[in-house]
PyMOL Python script that loads the backbone (N, CA, C, O; Angstrom):
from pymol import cmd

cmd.read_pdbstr("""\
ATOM      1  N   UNK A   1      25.480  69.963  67.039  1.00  0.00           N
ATOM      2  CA  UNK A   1      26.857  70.016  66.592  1.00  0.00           C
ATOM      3  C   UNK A   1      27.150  71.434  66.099  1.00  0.00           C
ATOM      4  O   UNK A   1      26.347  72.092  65.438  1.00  0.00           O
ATOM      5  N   UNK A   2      28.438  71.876  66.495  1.00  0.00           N
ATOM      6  CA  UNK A   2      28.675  72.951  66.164  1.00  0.00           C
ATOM      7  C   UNK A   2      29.166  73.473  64.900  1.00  0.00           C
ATOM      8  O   UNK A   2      30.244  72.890  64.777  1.00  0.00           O
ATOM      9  N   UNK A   3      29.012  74.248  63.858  1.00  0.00           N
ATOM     10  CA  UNK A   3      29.473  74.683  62.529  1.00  0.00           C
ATOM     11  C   UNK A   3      31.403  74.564  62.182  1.00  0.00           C
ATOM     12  O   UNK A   3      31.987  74.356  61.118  1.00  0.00           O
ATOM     13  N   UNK A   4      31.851  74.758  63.333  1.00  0.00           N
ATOM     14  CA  UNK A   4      32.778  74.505  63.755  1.00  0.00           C
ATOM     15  C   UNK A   4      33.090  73.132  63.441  1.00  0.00           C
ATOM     16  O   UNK A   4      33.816  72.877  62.481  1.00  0.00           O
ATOM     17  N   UNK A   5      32.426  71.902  64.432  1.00  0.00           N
ATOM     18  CA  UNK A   5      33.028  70.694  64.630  1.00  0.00           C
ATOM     19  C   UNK A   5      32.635  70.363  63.205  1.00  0.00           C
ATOM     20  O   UNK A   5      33.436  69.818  62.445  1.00  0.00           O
ATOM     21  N   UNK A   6      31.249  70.730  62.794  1.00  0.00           N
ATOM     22  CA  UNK A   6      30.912  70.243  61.419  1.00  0.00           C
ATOM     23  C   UNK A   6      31.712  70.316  60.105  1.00  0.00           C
ATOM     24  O   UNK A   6      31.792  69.407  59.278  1.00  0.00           O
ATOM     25  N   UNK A   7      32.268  71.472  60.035  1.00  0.00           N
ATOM     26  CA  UNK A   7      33.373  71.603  58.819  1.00  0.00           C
ATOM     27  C   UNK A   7      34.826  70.777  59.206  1.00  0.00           C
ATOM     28  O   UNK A   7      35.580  70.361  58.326  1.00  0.00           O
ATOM     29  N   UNK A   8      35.060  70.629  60.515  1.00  0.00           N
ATOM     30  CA  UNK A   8      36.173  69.959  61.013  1.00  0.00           C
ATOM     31  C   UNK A   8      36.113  68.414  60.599  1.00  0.00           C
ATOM     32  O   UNK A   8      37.064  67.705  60.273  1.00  0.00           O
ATOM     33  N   UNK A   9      34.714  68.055  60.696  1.00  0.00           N
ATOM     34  CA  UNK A   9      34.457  66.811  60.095  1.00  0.00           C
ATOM     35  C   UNK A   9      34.347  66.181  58.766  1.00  0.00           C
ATOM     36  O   UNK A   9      34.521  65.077  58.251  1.00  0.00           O
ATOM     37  N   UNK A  10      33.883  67.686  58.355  1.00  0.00           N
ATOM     38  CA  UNK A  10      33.662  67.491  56.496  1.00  0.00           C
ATOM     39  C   UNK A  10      34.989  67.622  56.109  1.00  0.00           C
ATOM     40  O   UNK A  10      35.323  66.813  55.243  1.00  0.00           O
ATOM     41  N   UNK A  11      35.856  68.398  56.487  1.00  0.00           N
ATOM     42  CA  UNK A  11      37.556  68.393  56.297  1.00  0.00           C
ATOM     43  C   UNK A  11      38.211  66.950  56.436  1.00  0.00           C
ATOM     44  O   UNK A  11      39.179  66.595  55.764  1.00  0.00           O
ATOM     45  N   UNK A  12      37.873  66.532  56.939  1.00  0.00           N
ATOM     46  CA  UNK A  12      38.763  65.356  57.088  1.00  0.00           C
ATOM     47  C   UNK A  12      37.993  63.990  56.948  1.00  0.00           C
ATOM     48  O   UNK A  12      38.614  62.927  56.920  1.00  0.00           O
ATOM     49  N   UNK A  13      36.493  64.055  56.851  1.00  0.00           N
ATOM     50  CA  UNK A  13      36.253  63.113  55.325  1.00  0.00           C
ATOM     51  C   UNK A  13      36.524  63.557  54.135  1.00  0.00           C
ATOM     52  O   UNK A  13      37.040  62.587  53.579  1.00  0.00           O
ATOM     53  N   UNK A  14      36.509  64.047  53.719  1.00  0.00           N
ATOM     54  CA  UNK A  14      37.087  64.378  52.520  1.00  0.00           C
ATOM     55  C   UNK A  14      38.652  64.566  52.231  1.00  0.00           C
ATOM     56  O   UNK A  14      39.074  64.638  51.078  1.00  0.00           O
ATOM     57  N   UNK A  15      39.732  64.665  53.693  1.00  0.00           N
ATOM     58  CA  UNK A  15      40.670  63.624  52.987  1.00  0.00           C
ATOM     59  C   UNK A  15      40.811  62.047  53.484  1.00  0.00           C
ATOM     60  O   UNK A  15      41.823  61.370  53.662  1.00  0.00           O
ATOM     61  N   UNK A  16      39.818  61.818  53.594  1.00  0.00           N
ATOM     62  CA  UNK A  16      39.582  60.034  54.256  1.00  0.00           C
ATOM     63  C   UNK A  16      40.302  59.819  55.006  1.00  0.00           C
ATOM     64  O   UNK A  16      41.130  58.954  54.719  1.00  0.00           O
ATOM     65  N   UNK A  17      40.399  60.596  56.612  1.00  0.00           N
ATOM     66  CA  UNK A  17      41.307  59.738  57.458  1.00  0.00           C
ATOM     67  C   UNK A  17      40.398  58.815  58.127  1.00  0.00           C
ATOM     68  O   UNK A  17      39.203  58.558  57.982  1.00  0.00           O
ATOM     69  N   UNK A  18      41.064  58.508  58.690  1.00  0.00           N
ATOM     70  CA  UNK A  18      40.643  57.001  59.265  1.00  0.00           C
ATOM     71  C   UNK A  18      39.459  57.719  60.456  1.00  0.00           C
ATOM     72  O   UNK A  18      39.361  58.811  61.016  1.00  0.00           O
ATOM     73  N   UNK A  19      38.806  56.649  60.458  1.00  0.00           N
ATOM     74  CA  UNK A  19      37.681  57.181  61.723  1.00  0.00           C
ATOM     75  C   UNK A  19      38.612  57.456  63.158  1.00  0.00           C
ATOM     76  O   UNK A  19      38.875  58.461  63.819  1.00  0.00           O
ATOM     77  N   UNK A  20      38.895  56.264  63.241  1.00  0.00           N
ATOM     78  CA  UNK A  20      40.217  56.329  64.722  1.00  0.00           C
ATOM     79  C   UNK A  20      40.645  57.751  64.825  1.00  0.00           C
ATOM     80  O   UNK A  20      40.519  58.526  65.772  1.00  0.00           O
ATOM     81  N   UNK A  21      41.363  57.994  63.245  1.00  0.00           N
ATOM     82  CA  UNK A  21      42.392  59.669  63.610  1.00  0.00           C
ATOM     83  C   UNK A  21      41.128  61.188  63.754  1.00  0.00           C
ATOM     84  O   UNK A  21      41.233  62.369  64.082  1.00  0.00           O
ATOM     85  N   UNK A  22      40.193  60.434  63.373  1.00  0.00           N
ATOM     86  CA  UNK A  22      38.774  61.880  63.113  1.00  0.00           C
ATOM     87  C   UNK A  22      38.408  61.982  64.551  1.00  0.00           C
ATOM     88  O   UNK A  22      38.167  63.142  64.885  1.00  0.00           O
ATOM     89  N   UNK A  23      38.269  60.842  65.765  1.00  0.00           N
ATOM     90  CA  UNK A  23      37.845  61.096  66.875  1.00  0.00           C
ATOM     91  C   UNK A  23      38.574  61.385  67.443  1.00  0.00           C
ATOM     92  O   UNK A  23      38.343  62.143  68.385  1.00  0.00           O
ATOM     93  N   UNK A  24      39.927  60.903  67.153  1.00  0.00           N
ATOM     94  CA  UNK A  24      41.056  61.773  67.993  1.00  0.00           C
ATOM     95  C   UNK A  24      41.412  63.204  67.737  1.00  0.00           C
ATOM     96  O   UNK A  24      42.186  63.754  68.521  1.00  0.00           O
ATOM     97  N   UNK A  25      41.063  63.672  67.010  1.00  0.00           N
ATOM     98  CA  UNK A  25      41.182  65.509  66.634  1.00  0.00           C
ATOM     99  C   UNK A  25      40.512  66.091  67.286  1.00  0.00           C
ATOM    100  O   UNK A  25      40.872  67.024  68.005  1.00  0.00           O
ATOM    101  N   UNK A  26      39.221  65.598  67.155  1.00  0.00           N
ATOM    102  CA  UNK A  26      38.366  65.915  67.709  1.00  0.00           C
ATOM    103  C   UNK A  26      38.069  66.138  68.794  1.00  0.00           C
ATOM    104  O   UNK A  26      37.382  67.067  69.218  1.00  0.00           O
ATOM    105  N   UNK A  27      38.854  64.806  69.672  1.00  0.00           N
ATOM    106  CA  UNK A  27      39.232  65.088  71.603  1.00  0.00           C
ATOM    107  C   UNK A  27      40.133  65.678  71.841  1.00  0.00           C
ATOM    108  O   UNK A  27      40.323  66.112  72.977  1.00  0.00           O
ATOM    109  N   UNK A  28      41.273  65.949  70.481  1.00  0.00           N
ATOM    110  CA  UNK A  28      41.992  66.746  71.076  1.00  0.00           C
ATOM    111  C   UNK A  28      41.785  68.956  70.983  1.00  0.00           C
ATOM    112  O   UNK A  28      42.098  70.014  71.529  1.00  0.00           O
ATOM    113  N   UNK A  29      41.076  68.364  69.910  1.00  0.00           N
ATOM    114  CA  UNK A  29      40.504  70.223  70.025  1.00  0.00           C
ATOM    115  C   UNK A  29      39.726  70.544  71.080  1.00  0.00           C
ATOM    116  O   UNK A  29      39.853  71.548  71.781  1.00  0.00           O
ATOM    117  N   UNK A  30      38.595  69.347  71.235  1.00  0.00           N
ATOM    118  CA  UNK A  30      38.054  69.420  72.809  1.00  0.00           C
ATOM    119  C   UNK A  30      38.763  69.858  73.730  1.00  0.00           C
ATOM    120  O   UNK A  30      38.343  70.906  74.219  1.00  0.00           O
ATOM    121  N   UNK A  31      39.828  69.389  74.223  1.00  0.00           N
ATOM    122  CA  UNK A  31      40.965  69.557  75.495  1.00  0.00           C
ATOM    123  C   UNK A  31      41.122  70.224  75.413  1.00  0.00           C
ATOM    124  O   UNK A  31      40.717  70.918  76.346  1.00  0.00           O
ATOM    125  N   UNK A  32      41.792  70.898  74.417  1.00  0.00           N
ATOM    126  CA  UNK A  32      42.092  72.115  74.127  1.00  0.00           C
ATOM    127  C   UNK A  32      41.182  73.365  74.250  1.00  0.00           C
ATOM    128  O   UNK A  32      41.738  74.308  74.813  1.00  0.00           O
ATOM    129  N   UNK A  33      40.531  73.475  74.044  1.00  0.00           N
ATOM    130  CA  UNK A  33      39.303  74.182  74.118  1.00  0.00           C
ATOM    131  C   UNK A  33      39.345  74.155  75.721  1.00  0.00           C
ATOM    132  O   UNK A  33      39.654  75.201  76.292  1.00  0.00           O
ATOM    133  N   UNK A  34      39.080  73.134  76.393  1.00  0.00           N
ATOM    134  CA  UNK A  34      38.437  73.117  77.571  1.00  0.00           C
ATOM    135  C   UNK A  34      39.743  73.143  78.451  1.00  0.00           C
ATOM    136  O   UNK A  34      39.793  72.966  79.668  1.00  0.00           O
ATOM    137  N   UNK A  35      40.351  73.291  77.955  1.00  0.00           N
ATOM    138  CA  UNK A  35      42.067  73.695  79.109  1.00  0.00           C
ATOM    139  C   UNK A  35      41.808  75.349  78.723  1.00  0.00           C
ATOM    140  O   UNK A  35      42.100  76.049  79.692  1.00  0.00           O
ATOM    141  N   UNK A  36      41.469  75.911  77.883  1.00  0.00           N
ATOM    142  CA  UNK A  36      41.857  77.511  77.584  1.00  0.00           C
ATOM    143  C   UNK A  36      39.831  77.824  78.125  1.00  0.00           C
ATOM    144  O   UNK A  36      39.527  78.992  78.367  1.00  0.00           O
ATOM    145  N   UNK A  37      39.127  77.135  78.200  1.00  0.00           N
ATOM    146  CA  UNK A  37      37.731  77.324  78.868  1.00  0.00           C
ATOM    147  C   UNK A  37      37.367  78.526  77.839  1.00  0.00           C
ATOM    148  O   UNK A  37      36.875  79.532  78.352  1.00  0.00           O
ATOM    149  N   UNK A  38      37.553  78.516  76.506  1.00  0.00           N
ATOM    150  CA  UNK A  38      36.983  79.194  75.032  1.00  0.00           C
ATOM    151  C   UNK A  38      36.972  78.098  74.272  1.00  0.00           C
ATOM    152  O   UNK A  38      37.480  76.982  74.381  1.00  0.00           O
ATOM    153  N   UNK A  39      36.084  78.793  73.232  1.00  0.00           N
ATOM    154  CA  UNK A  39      35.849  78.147  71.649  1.00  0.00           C
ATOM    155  C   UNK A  39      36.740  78.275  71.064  1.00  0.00           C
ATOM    156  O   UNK A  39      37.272  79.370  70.880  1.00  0.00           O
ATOM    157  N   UNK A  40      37.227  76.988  70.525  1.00  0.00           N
ATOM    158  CA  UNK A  40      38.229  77.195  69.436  1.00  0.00           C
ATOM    159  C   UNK A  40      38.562  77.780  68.217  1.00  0.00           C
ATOM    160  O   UNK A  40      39.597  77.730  67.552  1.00  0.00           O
ATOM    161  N   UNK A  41      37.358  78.417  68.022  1.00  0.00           N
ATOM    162  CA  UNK A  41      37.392  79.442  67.044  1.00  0.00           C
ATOM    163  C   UNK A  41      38.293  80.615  67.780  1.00  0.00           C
ATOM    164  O   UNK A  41      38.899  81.438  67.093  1.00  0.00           O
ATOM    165  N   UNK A  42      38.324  80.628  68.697  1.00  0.00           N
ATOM    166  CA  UNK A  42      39.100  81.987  69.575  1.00  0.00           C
ATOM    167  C   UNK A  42      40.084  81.797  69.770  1.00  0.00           C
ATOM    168  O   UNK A  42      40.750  82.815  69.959  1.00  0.00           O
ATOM    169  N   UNK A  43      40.764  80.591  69.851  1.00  0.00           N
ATOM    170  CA  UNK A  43      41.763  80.244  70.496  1.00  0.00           C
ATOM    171  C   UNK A  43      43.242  80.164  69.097  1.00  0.00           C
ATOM    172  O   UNK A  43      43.118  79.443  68.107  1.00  0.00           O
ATOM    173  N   UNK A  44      44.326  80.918  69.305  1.00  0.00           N
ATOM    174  CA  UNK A  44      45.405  80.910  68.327  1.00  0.00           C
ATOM    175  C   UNK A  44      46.491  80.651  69.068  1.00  0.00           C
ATOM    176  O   UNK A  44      46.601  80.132  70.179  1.00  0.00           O
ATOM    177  N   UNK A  45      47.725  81.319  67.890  1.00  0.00           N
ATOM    178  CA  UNK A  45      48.797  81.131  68.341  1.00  0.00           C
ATOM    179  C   UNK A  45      49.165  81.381  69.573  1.00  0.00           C
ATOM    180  O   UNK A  45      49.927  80.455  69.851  1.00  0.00           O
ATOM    181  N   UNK A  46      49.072  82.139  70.556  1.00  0.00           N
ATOM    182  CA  UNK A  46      49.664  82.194  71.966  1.00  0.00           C
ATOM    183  C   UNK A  46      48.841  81.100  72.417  1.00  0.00           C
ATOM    184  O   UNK A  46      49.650  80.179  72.528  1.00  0.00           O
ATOM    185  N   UNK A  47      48.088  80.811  72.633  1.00  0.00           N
ATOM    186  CA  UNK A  47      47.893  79.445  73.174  1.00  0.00           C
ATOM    187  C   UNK A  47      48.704  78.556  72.493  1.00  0.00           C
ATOM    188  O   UNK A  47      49.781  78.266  73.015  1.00  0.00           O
ATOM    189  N   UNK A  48      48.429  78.112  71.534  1.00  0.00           N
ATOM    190  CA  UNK A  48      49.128  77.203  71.608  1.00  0.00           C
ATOM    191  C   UNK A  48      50.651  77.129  71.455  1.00  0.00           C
ATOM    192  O   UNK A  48      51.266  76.211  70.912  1.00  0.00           O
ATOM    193  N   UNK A  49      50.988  77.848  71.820  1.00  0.00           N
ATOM    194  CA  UNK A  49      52.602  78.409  72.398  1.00  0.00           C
ATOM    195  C   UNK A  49      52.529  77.967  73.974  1.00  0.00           C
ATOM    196  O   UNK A  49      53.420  77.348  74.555  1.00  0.00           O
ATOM    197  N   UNK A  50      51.324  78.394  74.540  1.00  0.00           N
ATOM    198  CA  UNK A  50      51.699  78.248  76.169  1.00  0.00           C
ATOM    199  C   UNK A  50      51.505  76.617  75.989  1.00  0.00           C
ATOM    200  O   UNK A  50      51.665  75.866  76.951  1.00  0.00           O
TER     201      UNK A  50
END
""", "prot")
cmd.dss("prot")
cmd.show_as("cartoon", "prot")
cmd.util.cbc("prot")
cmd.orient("prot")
């Protein structure tokens, strides 16, 4: 797991969302990620503009 997904996870247990909404962030940063074919650490505002 990446340091990345890991704090993404500790973020949002700690504000208790629901498991349901934690795997869905999660596929959706995936997509995201894998539509721009970078790490989301790289990826900002002009993407997600386009």
């Amino acid at each position: 797991m990446t340091p990345l997904r890991q704090r993404m996870l500790h973020d949002m247990q700690i504000r208790n969302l629901a498991d349901n909404t934690q795997t869905s962030y999660l596929i959706q940063v995936s997509c995201f990620a894998r539509h721009f074919r970078r790490s989301p650490e790289l990826l900002g505002p002009e993407e997600i503009r386009a």
